[in-house]
C-alpha positions as CSV (number, residue, x, y, z in Angstrom):
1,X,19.6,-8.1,-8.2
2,X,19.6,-9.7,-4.5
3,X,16.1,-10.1,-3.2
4,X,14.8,-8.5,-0.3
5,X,11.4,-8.8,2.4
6,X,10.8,-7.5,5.3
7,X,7.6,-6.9,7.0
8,X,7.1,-3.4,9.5
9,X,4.5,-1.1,11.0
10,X,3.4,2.1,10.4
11,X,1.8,3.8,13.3
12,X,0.5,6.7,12.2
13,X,-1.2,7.5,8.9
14,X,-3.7,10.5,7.6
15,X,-6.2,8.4,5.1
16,X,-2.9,8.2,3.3
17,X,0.1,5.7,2.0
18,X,2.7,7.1,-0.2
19,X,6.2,5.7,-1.5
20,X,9.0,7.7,-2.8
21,X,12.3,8.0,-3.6
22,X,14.6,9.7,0.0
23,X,15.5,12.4,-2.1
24,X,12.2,13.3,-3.2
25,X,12.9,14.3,-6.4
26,X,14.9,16.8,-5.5
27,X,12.3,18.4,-3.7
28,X,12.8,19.6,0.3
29,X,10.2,17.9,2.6
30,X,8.4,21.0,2.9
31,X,8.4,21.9,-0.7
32,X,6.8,18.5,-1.3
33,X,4.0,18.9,1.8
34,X,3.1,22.5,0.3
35,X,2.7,20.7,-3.4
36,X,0.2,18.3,-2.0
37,X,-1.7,21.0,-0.1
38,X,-1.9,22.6,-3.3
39,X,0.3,25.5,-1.8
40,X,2.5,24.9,-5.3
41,X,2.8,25.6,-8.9
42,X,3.5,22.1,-9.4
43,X,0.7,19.8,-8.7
44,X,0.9,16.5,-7.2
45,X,-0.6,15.1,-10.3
46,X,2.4,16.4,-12.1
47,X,4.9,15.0,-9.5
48,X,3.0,11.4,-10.1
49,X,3.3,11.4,-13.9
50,X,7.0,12.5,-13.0
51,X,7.8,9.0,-10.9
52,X,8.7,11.4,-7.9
53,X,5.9,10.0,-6.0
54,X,3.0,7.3,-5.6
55,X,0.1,8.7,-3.4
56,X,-3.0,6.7,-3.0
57,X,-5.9,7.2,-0.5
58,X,-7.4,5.1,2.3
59,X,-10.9,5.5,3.6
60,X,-9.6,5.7,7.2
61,X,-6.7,6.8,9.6
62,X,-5.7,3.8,11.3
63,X,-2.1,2.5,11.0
64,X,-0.9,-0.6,8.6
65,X,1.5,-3.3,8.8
66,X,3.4,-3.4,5.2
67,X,5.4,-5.8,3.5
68,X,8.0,-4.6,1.5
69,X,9.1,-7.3,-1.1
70,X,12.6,-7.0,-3.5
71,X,11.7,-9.4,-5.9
72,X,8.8,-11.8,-6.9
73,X,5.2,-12.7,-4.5
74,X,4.8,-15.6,-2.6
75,X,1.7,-17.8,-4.2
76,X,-0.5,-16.6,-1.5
77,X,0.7,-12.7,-1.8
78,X,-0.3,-13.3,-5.6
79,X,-3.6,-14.8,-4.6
80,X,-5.0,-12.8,-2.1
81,X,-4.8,-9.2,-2.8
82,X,-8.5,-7.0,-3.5
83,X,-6.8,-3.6,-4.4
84,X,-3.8,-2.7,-6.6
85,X,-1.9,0.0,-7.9
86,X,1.2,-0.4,-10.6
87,X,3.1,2.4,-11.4
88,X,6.9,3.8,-11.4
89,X,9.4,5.5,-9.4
90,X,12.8,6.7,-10.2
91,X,15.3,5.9,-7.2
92,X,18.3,7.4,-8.5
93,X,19.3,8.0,-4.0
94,X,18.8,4.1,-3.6
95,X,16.4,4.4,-0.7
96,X,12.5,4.2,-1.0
97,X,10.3,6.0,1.5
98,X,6.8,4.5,2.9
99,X,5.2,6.9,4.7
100,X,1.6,7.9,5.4
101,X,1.5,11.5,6.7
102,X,1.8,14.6,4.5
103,X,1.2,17.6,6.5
104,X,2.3,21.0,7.0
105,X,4.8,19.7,9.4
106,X,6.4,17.1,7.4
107,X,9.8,18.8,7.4
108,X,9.9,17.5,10.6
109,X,8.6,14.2,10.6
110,X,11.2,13.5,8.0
111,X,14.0,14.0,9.3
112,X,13.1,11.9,11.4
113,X,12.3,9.1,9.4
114,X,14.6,5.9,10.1
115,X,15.4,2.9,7.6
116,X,13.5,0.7,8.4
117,X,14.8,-3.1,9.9
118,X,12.2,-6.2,10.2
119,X,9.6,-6.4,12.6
120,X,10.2,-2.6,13.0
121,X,7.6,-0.4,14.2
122,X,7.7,3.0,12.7
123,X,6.0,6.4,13.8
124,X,4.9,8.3,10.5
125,X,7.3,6.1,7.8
126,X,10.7,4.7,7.2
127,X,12.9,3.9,4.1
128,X,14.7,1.1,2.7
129,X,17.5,1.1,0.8
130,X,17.3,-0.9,-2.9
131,X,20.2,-0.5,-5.6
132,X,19.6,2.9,-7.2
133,X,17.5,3.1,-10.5
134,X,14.0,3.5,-12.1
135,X,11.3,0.7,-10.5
136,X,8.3,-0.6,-11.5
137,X,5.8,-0.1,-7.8
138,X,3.4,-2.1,-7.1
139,X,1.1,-1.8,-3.9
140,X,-1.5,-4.3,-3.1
141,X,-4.3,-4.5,-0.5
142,X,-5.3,-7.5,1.4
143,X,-8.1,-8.1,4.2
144,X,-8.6,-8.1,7.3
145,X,-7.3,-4.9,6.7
146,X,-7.6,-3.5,3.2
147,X,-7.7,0.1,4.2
148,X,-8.4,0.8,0.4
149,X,-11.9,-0.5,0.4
150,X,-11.4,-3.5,-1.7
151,X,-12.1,-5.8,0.7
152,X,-15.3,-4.1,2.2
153,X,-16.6,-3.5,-1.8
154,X,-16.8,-7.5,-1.8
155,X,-18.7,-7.8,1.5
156,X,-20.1,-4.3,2.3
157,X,-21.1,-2.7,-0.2
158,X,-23.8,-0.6,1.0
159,X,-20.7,1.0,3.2
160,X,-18.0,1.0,0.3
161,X,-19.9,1.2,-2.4
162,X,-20.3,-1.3,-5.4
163,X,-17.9,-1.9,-8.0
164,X,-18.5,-3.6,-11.3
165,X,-17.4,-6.8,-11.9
166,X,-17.0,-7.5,-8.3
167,X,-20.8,-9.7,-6.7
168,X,-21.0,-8.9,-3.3
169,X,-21.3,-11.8,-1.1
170,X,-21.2,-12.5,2.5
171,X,-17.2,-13.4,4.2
172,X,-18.5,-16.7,6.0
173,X,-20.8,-17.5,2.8
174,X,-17.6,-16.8,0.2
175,X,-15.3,-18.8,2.4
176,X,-17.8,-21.8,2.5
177,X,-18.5,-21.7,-0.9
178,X,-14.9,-21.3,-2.2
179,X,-13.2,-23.5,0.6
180,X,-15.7,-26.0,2.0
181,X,-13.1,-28.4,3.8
182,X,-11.4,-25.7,5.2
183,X,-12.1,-23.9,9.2
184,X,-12.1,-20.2,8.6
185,X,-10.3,-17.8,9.9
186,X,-10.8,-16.3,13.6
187,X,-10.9,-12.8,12.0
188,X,-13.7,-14.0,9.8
189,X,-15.8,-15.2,12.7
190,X,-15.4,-11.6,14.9
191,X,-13.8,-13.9,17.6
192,X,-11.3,-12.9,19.6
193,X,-7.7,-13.9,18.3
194,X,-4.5,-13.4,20.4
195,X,-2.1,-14.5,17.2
196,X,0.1,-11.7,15.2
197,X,-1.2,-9.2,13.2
198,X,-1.9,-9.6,9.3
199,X,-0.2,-7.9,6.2
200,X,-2.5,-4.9,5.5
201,X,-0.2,-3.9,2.3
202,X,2.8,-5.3,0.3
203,X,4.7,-3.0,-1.8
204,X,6.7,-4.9,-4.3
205,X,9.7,-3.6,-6.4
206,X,11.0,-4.9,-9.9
207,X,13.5,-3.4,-12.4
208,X,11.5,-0.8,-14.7
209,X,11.5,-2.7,-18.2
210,X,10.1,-0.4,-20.5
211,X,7.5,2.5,-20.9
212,X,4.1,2.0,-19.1
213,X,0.7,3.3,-20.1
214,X,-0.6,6.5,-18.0
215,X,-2.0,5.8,-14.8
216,X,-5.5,6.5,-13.6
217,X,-5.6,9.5,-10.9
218,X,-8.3,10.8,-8.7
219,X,-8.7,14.6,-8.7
220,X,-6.1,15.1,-5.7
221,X,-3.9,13.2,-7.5
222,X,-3.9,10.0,-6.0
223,X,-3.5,6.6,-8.0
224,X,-6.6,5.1,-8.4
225,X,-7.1,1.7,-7.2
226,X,-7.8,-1.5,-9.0
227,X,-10.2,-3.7,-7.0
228,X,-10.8,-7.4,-7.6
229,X,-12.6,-10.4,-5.8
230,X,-10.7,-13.6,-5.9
231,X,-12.0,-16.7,-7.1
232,X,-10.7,-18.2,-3.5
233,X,-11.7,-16.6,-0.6
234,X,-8.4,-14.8,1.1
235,X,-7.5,-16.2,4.4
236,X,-5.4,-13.1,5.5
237,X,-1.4,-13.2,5.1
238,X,0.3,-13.4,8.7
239,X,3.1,-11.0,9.1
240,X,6.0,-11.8,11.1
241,X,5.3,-9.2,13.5
């Protein structure tokens, strides 16, 4: 299977990023906005569980830059990433849809929704195409901008919350300690920095290989994340932006 990465923007996003197959699982935009209002029989939980959809929650509205990857992480992808989510879709349309909005007008923000090309800045989502089958998702988080709270559970905790098995610690304090010889990072030192943006989240694809264990869920149905701390202090993943 040819590889694929490309990097985009997504503008507009309510505490929210979900990938799916285009076709929804057979489900019309609306149907599938009214099932996560809890305007349905079927319940998003159910749609999850399914491999129609991959919901998971952010603890604020602001836009993300993702990276969308067709094949294996970089070193530094593999590295660097304080939240994570693994689960499944089934693709049988061969297009994949990022998107963070699901409101009660969604029917029209979808049909909107373009495929998405690199460096491409999109309002509410975009799709990309990938040969048709059943995928193995996974979504990781990285800071500056780990809108999951994984990065802020390592270095504010009294705002996120603690996590157990993560020690809080200071940014400047766990750079110096984990990379001595090394300048931080602008973003690290609340300077001003006129460079690109970073990657916020990469959502990687890989050929579904067998059955996987049930996933962890919140009440609304979202995927739970997995947070972790590092042993090296991340240094933030430039997109290409």
């Amino acid at each position: 299977m040819a590889g694929k990465r490309l990097d985009f923007c997504i503008e507009e996003a309510g505490c929210l990023i979900w990938v799916a197959p285009r076709s929804l699982g057979g489900l019309s935009a609306d149907d599938l906005a009214q099932v996560w209002m809890g305007q349905q029989e079927v319940a998003t939980q159910e749609l999850v569980q399914r491999g129609v959809m991959m919901p998971m929650a952010l603890y604020q509205d602001d836009g993300y830059v993702v990276r969308f990857i067709l094949g294996d992480l970089a070193e530094q992808e593999a590295a660097e990433w304080t939240s994570r989510v693994i689960w499944k879709l089934d693709i049988p349309c061969g297009e994949v849809l990022v998107s963070g909005v699901l409101t009660p007008d969604f029917q029209e923000k979808f049909a909107t929704m373009a495929a998405a090309e690199a460096n491409g800045s999109y309002w509410v989502g975009a799709y990309i195409t990938v040969p048709p089958g059943a995928y193995q998702v996974e979504v990781y988080g990285y800071p500056p901008g780990d809108l999951s709270s994984g990065w802020g559970k390592i270095t504010a905790p009294r705002v996120f919350g603690s996590h157990p098995g993560i020690q809080p610690e200071k940014p400047l304090e766990y750079w110096r300690r984990t990379r001595p010889d090394e300048t931080p990072p602008i973003w690290m030192t609340d300077e001003f920095e006129e460079e690109g943006p970073y990657i916020d989240f990469v959502i990687r694809l890989s050929p579904l290989a067998g059955d996987m264990a049930e996933p962890a869920l919140e009440e609304d149905g979202c995927l739970q994340w997995e947070f972790r701390k590092p042993a090296i202090c991340p240094a933030g993943i430039r997109s290409t932006l």
